[in-house]
C-alpha positions as CSV (number, residue, x, y, z in Angstrom):
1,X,-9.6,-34.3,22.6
2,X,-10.2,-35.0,19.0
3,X,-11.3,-31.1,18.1
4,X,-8.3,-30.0,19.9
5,X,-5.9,-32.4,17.2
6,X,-8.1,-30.5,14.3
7,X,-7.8,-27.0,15.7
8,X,-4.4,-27.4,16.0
9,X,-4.1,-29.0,12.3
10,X,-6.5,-26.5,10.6
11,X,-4.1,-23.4,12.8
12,X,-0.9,-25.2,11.0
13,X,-2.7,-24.5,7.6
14,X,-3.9,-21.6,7.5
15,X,-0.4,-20.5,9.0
16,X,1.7,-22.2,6.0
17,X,-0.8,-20.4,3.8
18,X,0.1,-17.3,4.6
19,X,3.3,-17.9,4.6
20,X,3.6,-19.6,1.4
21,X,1.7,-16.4,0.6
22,X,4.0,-13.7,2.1
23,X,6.7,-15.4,-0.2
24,X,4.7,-15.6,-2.6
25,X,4.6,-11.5,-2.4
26,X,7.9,-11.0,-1.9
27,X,9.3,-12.9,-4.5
28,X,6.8,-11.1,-7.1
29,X,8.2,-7.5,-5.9
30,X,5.0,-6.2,-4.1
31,X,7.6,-4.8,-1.4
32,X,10.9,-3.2,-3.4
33,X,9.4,0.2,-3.2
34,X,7.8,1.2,-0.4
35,X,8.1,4.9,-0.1
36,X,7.1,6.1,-3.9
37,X,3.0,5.4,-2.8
38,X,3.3,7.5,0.2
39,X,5.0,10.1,-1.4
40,X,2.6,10.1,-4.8
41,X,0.0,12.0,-2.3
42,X,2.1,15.0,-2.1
43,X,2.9,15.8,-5.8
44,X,0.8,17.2,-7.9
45,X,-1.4,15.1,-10.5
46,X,-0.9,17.1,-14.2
47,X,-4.0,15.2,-15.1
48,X,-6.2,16.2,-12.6
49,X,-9.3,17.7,-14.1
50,X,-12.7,19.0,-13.3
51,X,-12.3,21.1,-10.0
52,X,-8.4,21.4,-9.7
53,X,-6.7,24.4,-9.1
54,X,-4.3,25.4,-11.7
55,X,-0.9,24.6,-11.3
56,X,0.8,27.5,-10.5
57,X,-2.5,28.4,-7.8
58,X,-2.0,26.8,-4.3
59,X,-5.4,24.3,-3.6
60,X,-5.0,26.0,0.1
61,X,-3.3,28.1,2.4
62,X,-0.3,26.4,3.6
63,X,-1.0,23.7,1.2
64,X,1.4,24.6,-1.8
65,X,4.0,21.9,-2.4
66,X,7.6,22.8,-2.8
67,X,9.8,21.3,-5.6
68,X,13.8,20.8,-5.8
């Protein structure tokens, strides 16, 4: 009965942990912008060296990326 009453204590820990460390994050800004890394994929990197394609050369067919 006695390792159920620690289970249950050390479960309440770790749980306020992460919280206290999801608050942690969103107070510090980790989550204000969320779509700019998803997106960073698709442009194209002007410092790219070594094997890149030029910039005005598509890397693949169907590949090119289209800008406003």
């Amino acid at each position: 009965m006695s390792v159920i009453v620690i289970l249950i204590l050390a479960s309440l820990g770790m749980a306020l942990s992460f919280l206290g460390a999801f608050i942690w994050s969103v107070r510090s800004g980790q989550f204000e912008d969320t779509t700019t890394p998803s997106l960073r994929v698709l442009l194209d990197d002007p410092g790219m060296t070594d094997n890149a394609a030029p910039a005005n050369e598509p890397r693949a067919p169907g590949l090119a990326v289209r800008r406003p």
